[in-house]
Structures are given as structure tokens and as C-alpha cells.
N, CA, C and O atoms as a DFTB+ gen file, in Angstrom:
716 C
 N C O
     1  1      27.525      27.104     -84.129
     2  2      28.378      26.427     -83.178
     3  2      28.677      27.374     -82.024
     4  3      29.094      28.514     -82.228
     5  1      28.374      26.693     -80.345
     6  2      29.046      27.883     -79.632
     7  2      30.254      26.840     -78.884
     8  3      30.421      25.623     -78.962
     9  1      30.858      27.719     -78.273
    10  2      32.303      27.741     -77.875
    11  2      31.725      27.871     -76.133
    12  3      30.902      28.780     -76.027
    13  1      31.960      27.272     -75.051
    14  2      31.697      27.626     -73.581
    15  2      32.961      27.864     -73.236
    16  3      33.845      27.012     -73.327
    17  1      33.194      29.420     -72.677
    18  2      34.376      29.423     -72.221
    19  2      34.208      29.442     -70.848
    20  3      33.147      29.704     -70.281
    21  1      35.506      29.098     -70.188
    22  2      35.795      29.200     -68.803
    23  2      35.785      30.406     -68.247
    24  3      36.534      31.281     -68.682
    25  1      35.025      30.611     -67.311
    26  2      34.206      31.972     -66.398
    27  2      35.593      32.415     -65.676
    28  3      36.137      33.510     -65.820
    29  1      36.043      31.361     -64.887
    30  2      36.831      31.761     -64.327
    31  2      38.478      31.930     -64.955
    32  3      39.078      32.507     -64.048
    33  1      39.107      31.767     -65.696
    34  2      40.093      31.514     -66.680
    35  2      40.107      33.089     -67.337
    36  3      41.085      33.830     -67.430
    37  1      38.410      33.416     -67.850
    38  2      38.653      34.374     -68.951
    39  2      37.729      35.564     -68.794
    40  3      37.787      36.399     -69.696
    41  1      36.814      35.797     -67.712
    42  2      36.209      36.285     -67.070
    43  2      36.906      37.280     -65.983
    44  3      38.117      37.478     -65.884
    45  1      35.755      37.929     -65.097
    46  2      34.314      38.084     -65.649
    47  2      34.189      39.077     -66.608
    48  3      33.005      39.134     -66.940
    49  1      34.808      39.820     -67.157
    50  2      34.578      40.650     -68.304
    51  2      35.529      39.953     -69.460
    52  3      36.459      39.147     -69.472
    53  1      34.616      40.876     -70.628
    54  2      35.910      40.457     -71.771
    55  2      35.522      41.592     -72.407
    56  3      34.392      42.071     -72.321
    57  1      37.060      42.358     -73.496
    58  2      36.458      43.281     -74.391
    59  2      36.800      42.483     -75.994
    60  3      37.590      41.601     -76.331
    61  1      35.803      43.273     -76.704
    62  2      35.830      43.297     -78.243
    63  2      35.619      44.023     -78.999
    64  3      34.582      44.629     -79.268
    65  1      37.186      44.050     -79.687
    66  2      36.769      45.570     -81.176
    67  2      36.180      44.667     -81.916
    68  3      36.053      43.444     -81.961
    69  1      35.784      45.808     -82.608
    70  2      34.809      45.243     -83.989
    71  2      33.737      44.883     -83.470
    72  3      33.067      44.512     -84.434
    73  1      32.930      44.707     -82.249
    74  2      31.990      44.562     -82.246
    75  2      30.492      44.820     -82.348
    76  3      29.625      44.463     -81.551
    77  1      30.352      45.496     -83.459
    78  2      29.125      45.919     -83.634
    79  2      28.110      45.171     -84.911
    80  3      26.902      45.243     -85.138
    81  1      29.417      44.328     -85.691
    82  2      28.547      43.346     -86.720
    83  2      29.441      42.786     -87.034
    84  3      30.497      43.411     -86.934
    85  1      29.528      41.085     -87.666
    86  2      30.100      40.602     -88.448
    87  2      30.897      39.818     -86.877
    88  3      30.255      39.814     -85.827
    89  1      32.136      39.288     -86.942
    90  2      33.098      38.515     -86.940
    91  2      33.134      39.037     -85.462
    92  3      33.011      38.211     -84.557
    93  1      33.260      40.069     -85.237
    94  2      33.283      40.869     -83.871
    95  2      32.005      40.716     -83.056
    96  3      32.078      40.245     -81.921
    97  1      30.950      41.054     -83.525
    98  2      29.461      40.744     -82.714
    99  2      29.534      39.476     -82.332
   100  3      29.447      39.295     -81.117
   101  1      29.717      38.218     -83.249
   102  2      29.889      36.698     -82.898
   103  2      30.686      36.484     -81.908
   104  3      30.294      35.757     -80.996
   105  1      32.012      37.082     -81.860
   106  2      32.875      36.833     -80.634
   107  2      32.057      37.204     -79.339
   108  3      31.943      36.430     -78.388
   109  1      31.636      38.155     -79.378
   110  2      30.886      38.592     -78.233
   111  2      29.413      38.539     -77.853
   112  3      28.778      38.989     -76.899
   113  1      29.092      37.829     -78.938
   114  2      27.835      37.017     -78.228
   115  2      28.241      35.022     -77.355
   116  3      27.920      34.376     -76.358
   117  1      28.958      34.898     -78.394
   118  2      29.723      33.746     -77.905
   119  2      30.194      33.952     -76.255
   120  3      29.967      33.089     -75.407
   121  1      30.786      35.057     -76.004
   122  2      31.630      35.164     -74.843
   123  2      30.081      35.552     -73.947
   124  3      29.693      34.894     -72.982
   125  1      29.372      36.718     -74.506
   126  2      28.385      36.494     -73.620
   127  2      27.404      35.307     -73.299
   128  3      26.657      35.281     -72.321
   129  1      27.506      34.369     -74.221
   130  2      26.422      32.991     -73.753
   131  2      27.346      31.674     -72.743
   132  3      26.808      30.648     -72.327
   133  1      28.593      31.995     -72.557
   134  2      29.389      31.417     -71.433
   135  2      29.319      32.332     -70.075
   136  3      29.875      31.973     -69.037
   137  1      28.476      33.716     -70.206
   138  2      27.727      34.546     -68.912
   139  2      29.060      35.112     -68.624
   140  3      29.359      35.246     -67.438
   141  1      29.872      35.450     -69.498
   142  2      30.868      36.444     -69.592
   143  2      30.799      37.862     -69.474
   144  3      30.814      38.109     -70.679
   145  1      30.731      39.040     -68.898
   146  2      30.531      40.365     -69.265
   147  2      31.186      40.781     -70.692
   148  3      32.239      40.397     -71.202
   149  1      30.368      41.546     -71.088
   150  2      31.234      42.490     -72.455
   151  2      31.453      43.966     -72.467
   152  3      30.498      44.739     -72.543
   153  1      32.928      44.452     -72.381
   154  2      32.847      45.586     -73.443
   155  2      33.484      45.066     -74.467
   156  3      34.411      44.333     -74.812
   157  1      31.989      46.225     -75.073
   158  2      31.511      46.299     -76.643
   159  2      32.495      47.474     -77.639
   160  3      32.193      48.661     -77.512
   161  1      33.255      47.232     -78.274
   162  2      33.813      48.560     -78.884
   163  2      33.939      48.299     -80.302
   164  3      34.141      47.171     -80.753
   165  1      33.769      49.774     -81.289
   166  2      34.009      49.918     -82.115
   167  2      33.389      51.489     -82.568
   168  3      33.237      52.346     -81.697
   169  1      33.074      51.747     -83.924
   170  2      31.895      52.983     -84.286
   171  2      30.962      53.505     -83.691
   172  3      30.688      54.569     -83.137
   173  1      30.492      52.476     -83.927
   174  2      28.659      52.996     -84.235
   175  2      28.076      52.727     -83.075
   176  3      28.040      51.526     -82.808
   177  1      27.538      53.554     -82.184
   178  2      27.242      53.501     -81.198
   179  2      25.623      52.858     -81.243
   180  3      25.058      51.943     -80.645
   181  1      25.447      53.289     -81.692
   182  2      23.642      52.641     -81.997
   183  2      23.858      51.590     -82.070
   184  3      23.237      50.845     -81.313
   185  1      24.680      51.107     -82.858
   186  2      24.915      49.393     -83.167
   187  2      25.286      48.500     -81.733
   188  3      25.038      47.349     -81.372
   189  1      25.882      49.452     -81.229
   190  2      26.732      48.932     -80.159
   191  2      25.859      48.776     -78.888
   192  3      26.089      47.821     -78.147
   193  1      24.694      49.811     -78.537
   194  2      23.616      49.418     -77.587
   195  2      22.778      48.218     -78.043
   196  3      22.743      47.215     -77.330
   197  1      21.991      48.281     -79.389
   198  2      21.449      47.356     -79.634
   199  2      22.086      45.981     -79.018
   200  3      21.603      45.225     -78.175
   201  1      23.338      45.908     -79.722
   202  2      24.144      44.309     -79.177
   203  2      24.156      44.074     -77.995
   204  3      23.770      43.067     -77.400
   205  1      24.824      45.464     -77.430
   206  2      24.443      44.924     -76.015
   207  2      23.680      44.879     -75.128
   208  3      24.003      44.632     -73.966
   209  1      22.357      45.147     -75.582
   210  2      20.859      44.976     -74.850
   211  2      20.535      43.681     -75.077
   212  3      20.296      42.827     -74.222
   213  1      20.534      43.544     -76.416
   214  2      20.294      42.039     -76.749
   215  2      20.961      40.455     -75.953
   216  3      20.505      39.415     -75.479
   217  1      22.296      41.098     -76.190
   218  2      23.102      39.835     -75.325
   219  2      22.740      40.451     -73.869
   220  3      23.140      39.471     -73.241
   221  1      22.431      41.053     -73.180
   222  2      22.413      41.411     -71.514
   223  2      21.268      40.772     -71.170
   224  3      21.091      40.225     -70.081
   225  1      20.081      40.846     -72.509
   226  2      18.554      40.547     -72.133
   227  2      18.494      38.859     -72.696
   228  3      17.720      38.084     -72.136
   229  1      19.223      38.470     -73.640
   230  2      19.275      37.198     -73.712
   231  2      19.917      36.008     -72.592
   232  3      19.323      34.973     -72.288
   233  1      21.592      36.531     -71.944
   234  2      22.018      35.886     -71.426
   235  2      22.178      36.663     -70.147
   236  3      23.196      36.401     -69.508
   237  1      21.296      37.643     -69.617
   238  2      22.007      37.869     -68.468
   239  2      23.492      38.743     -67.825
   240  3      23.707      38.948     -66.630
   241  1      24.397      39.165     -68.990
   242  2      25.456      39.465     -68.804
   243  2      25.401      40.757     -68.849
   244  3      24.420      41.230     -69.423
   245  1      26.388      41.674     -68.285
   246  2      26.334      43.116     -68.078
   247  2      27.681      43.203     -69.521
   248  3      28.598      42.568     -70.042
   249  1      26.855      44.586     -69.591
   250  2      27.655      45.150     -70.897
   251  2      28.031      46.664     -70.832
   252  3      27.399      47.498     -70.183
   253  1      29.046      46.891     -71.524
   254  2      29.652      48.045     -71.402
   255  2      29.552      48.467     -72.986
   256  3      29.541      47.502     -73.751
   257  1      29.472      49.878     -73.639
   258  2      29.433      50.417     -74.615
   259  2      30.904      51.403     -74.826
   260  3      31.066      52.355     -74.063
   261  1      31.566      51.209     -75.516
   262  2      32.793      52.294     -75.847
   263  2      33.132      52.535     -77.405
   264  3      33.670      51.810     -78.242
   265  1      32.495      54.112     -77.476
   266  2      32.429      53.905     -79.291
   267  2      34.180      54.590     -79.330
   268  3      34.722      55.341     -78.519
   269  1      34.513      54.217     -80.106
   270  2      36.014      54.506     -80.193
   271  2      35.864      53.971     -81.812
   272  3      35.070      53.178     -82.318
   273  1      37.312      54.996     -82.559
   274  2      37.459      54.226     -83.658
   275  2      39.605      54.044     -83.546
   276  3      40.639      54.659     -83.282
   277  1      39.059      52.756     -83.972
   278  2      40.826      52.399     -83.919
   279  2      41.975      52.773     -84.717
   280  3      43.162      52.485     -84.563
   281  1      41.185      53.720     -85.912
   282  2      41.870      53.803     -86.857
   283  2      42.641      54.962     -87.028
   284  3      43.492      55.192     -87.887
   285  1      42.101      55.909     -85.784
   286  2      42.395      57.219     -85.190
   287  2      43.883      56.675     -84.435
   288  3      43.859      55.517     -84.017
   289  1      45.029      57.384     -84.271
   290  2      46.124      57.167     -83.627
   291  2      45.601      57.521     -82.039
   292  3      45.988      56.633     -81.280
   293  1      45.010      58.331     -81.506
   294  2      44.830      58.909     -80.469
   295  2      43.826      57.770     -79.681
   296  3      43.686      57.895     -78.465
   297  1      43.351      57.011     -80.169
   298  2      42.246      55.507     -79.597
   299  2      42.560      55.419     -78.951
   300  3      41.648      55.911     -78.286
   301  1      43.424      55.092     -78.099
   302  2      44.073      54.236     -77.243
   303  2      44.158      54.780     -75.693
   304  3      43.602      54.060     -74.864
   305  1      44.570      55.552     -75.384
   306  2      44.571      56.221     -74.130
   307  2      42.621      56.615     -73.734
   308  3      42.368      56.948     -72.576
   309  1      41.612      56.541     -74.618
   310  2      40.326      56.590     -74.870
   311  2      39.917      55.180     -73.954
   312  3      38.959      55.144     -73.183
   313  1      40.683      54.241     -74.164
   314  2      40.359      52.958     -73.504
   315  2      40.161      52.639     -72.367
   316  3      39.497      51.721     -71.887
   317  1      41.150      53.937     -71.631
   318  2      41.846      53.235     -69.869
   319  2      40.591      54.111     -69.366
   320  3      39.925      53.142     -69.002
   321  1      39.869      55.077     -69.108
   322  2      38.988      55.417     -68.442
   323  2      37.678      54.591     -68.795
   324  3      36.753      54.453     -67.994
   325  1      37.688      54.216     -69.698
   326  2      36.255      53.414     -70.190
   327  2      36.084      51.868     -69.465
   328  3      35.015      51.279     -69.304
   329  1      37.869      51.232     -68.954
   330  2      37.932      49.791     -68.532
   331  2      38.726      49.868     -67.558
   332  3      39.125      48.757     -67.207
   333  1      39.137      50.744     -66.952
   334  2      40.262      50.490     -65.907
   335  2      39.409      50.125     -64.588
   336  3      40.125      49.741     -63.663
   337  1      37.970      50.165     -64.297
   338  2      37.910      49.816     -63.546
   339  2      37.324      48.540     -63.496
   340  3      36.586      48.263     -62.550
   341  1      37.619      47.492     -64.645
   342  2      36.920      46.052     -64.713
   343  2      37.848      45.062     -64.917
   344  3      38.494      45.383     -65.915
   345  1      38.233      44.033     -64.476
   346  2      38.555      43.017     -64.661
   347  2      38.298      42.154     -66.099
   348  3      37.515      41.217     -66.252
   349  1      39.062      42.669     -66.948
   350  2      39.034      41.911     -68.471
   351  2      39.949      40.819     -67.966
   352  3      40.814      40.912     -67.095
   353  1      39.559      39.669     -68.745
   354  2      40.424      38.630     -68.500
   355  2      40.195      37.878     -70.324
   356  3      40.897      36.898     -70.572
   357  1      39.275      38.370     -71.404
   358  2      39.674      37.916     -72.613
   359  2      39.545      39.192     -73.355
   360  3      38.634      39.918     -72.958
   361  1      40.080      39.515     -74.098
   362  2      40.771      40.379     -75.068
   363  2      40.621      40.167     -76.364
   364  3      41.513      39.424     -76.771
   365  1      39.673      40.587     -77.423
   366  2      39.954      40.063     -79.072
   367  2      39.896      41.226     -79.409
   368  3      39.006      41.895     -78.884
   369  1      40.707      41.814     -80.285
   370  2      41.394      42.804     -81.388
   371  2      40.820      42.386     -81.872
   372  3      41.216      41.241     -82.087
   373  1      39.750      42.628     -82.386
   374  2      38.809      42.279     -84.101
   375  2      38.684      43.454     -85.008
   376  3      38.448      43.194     -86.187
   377  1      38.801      44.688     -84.662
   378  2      38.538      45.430     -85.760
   379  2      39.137      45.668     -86.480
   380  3      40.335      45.813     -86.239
   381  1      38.625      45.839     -87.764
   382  2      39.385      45.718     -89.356
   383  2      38.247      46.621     -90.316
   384  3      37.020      46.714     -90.331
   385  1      39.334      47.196     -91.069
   386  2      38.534      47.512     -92.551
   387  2      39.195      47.065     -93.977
   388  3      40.394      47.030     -94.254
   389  1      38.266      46.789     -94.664
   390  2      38.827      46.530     -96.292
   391  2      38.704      47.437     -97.148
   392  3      37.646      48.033     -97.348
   393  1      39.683      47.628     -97.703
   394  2      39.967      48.982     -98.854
   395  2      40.256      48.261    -100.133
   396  3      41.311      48.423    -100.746
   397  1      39.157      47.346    -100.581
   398  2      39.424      47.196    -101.844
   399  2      39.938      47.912    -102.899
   400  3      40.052      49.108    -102.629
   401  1      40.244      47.642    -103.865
   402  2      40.658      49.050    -104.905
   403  2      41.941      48.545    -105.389
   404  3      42.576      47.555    -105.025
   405  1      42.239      49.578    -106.440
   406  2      43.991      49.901    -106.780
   407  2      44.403      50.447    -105.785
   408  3      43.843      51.359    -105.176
   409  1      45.445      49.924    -105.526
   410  2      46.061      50.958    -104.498
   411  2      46.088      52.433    -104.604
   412  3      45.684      53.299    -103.828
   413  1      46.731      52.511    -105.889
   414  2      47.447      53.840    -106.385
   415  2      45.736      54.953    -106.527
   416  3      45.431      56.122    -106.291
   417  1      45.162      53.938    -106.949
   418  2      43.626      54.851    -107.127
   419  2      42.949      55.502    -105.638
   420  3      42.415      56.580    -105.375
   421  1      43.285      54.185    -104.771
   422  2      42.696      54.884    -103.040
   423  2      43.659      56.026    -102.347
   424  3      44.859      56.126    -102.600
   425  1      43.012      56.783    -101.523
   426  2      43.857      58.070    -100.680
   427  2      44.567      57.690     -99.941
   428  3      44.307      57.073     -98.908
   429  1      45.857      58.082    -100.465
   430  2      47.068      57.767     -99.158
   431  2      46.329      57.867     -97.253
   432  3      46.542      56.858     -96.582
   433  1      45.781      58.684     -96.764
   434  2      44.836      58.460     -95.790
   435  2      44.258      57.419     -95.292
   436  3      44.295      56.934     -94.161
   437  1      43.559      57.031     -96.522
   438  2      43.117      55.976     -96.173
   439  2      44.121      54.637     -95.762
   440  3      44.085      54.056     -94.677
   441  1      44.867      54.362     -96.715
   442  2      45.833      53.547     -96.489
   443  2      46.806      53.622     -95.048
   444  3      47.554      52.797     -94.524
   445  1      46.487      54.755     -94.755
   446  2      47.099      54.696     -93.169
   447  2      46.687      54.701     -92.161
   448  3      47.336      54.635     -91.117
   449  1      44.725      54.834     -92.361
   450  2      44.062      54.323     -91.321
   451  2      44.161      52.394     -91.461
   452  3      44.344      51.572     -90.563
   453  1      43.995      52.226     -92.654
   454  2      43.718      50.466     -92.751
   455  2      44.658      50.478     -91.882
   456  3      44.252      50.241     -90.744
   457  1      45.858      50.679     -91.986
   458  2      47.511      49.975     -91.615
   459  2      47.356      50.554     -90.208
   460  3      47.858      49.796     -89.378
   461  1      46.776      51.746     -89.634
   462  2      47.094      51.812     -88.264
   463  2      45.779      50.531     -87.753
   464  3      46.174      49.657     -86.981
   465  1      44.612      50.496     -88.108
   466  2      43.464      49.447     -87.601
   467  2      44.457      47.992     -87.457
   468  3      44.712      47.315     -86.461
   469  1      44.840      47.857     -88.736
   470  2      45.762      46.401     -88.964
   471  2      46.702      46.169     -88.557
   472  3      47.128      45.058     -88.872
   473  1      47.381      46.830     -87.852
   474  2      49.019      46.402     -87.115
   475  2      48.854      47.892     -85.898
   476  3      48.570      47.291     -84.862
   477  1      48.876      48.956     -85.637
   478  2      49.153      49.679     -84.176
   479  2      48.170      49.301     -83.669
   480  3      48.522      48.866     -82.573
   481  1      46.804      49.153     -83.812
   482  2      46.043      49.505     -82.700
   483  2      46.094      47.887     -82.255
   484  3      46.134      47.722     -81.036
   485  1      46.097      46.708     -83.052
   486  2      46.665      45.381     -82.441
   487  2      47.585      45.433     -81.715
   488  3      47.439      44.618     -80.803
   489  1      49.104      46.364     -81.594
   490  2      50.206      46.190     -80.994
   491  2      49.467      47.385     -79.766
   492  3      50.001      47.264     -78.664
   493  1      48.366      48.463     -79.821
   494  2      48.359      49.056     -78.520
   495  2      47.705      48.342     -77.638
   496  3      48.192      48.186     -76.518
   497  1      46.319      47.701     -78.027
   498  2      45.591      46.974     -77.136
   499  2      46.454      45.904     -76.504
   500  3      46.605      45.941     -75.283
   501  1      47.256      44.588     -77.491
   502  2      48.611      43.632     -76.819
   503  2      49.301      44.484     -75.760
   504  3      49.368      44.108     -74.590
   505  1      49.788      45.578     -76.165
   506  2      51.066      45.731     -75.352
   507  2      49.833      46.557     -73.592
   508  3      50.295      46.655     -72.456
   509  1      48.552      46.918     -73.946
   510  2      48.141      47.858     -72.650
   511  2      47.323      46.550     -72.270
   512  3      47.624      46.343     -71.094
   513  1      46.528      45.665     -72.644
   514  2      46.047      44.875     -71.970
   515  2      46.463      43.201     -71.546
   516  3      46.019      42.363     -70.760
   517  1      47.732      43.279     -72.697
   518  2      48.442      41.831     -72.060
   519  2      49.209      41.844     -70.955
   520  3      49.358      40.860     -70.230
   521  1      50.095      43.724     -70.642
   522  2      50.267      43.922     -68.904
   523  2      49.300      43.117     -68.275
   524  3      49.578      41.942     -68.038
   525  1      48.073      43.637     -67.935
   526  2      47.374      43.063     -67.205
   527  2      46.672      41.891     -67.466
   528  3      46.096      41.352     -66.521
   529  1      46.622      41.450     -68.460
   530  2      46.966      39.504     -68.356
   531  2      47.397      38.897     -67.523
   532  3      46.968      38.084     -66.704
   533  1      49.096      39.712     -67.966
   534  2      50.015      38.760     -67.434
   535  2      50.126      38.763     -65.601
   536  3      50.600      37.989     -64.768
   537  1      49.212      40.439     -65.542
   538  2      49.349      40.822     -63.922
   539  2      48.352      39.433     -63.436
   540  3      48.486      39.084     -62.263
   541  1      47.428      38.694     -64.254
   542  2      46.601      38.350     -63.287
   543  2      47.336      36.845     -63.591
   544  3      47.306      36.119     -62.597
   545  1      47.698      36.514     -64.249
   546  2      48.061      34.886     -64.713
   547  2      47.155      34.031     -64.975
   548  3      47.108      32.850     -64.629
   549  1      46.036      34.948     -65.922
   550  2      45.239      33.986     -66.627
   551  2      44.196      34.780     -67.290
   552  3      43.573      35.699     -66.759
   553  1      44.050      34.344     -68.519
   554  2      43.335      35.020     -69.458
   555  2      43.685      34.520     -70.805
   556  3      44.327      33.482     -70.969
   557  1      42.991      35.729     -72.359
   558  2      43.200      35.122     -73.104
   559  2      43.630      36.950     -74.087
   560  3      43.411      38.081     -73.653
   561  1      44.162      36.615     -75.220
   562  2      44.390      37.669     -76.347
   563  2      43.824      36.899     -77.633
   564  3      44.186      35.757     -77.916
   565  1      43.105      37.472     -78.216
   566  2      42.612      36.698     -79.961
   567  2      43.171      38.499     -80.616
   568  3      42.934      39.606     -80.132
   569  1      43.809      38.181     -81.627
   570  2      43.870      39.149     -82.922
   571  2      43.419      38.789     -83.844
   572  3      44.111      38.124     -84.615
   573  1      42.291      39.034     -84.094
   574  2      41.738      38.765     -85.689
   575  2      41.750      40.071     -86.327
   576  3      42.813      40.688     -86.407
   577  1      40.347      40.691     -86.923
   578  2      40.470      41.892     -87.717
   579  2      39.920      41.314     -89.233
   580  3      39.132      40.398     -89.468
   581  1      40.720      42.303     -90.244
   582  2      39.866      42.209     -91.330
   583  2      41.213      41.659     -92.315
   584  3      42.247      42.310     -92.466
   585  1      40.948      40.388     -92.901
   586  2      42.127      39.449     -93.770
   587  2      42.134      39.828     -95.050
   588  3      41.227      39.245     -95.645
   589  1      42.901      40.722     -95.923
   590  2      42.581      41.213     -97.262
   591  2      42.934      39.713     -98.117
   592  3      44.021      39.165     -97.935
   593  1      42.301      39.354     -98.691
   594  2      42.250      37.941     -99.392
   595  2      43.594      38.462    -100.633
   596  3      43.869      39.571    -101.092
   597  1      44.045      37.438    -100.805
   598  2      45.777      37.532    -101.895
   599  2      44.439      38.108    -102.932
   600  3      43.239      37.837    -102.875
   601  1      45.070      38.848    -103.709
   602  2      44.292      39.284    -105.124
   603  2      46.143      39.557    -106.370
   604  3      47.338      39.390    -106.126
   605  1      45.684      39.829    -107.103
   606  2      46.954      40.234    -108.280
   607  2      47.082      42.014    -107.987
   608  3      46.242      42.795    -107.540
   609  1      48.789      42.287    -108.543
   610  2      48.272      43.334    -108.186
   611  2      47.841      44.451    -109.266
   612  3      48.457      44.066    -110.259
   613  1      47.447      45.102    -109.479
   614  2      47.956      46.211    -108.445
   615  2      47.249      46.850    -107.048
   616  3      47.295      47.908    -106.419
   617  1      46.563      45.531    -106.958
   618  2      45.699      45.531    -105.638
   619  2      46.459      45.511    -104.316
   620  3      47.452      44.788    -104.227
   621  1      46.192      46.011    -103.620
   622  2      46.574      45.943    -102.056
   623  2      46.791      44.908    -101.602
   624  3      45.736      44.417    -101.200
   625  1      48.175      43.865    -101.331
   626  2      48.237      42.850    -100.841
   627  2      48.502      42.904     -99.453
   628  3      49.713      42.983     -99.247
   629  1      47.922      42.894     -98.584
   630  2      48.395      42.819     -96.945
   631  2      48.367      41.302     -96.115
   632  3      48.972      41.149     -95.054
   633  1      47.585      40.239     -96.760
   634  2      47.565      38.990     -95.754
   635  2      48.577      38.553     -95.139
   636  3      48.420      38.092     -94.008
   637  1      50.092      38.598     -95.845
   638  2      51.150      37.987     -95.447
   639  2      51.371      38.514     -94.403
   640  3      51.084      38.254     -93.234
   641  1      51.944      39.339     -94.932
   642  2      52.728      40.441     -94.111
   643  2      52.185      40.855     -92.553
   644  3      52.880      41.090     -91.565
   645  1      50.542      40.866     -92.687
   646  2      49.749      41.341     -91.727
   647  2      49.895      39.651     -90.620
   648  3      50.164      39.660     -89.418
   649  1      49.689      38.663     -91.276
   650  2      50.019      37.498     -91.052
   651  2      51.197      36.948     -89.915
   652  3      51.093      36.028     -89.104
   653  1      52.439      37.937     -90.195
   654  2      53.035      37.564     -90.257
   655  2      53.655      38.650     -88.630
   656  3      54.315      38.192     -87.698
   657  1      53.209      39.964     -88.765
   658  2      53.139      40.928     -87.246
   659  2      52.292      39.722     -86.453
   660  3      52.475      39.178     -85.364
   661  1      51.351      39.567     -87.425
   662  2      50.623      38.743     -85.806
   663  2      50.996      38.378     -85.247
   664  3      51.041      38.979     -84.174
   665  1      51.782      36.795     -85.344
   666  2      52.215      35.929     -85.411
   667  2      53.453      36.461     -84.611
   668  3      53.921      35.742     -83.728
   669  1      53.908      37.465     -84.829
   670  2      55.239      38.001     -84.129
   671  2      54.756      38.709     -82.574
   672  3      55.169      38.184     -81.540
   673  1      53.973      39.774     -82.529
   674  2      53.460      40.286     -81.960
   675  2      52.738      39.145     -80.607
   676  3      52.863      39.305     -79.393
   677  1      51.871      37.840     -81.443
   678  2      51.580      36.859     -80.590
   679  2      52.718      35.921     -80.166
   680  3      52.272      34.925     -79.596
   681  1      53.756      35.937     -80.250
   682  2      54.994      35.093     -79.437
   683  2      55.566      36.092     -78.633
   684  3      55.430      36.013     -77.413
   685  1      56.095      36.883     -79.065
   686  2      56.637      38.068     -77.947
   687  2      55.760      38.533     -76.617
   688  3      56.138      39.242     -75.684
   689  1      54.449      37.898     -76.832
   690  2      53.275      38.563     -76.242
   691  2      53.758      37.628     -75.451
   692  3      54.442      37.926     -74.472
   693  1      53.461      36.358     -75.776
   694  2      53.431      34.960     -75.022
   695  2      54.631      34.677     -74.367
   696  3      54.348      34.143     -73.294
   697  1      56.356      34.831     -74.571
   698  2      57.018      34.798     -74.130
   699  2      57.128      35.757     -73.114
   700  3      58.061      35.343     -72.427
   701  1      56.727      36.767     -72.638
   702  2      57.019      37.840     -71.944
   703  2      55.526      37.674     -70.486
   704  3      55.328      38.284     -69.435
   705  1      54.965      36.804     -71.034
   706  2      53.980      37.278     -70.507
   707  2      53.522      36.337     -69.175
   708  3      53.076      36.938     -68.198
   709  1      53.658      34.486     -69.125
   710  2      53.681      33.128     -68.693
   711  2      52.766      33.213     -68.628
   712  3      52.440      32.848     -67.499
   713  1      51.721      33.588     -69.336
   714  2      49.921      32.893     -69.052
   715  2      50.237      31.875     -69.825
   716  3      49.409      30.992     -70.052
């Protein structure tokens, strides 16, 4: 199924974490077959040219590469030299990781990269690129990422809760913002 978005509404660029496979690549092939520009962000940089040769040579659209990982606290200020000089007008937070496991069995570390991927680096990208949303009065924000499915525990339960910042994070966004 594709989605045609509005060029002018959500254009001419858009960025996407997570985009180097899965849930994140789809967003941004989608956005590139409405002849959208992309930056591409996430890891793996190899991954990340491939995609965006592919979508540039399929649809025409110019692409940008920014390997960044979100799970690092320091990501974020990494962003503004890589996009400050493009006109984003759609925005999806997609990157996520799953840490299956016992909790108690996985490295506290780890558990604080998931949680910074899953709630800060959603609230840094909202709070640095919905400014300029709201500067232009029109555009879009998607937060997706990675949904830890309810399990029993003593497994890692995050859906609600993670559910539930969104959801907060996306009204405060929206009230503050009049797109």
C-alpha cells in the first residue's frame, strides 16, 4: 500500500530515524515515492547509502545520509549541522531497539540506551524540530520506534507507559505548536 503525501504541506525534505530497515526504510521510501527528499538516519551507514541510492535512482528524490545513533545522549546537537540547512517539513522518530530478556538478566546499560532511544531522543527531535514546524505552519511529526509487545513478567514491560509519553509528548507538541 502507498500513502501520496502532499509535496507541498510536508515537503520538500523529510527526515527518518530508523531508517535503514524495517518500519523506518518503509516510511521513507513511501515519503520518497510522493518525490519527497530524504534524510536518512540511523547506524549503519552502508545500509543507509544503499537506501538512499535506491530511492534517489527509483524516484528521483535527493537524499541525505546521517549515521547517528540515538541511543547515545550526545545525538542530538549531531543533527543541526547535518539539516540546518534544509527545509524538513515531515519528521518520523522511528528508531527503536528491543531488549528482549529478563530484565534483571540484561545490563543496566543497556536498559538506558533502550529508554534514552524510547522516550529522550523522541522528546529531542519533538522539542528541536517541531520549533521549526511550527516556524513554518505546516508539516508533520510521526513517533513510532520499537513497541515491546505486553509479555509476563519478569520481562521488560514498556508499551504502556512508552504509550503513554507519546501520547503526552504528541498533545503538548500540538497545543503549543497550531500546525
Amino acid at each position: 500500500m502507498n500513502v501520496a503525501l502532499d509535496k507541498k504541506r510536508f515537503g520538500p525534505w523529510a527526515l527518518v530515524t530508523g531508517a535503514s530497515s524495517g518500519i523506518g526504510k518503509e516510511f521513507a521510501r513511501q515519503i520518497a515515492a510522493s518525490g519527497i527528499n530524504v534524510v536518512l538516519v540511523a547506524r549503519r551507514e552502508d545500509l543507509l547509502k544503499e537506501v538512499g541510492g535506491e530511492f534517489s535512482k527509483r524516484y528521483g528524490v535527493e537524499h541525505r545520509v546521517v549515521v547517528l545513533d540515538v541511543s547515545r545522549e550526545d545525538f542530538h546537537p549531531a543533527t543541526r549541522p547535518a539539516t540546518d540547512d534544509l527545509d524538513i517539513g515531515l519528521v518520523v522518530s522511528n528508531a527503536g531497539t528491543g531488549n528482549p530478556g529478563e530484565f534483571l538478566k540484561l545490563d543496566r546499560q543497556l536498559h538506558q540506551a533502550t529508554l534514552r532511544v524510547s522516550t529522550m531522543a523522541h522528546l529531542d527531535i519533538t522539542h528541536h524540530f517541531g520549533a521549526k514546524l511550527a516556524k513554518r505552519r505546516r508539516g508533520g511529526l510521526i513517533l513510532a520506534g520499537q513497541w515491546v509487545r505486553k509479555t509476563a513478567f519478569p520481562v521488560w514491560r514498556m508499551t504502556e507507559p512508552r504509550r503513554r509519553m507519546y501520547t503526552a509528548l504528541a498533545r503538548r507538541f500540538t497545543m503549543s505548536s497550531n500546525l
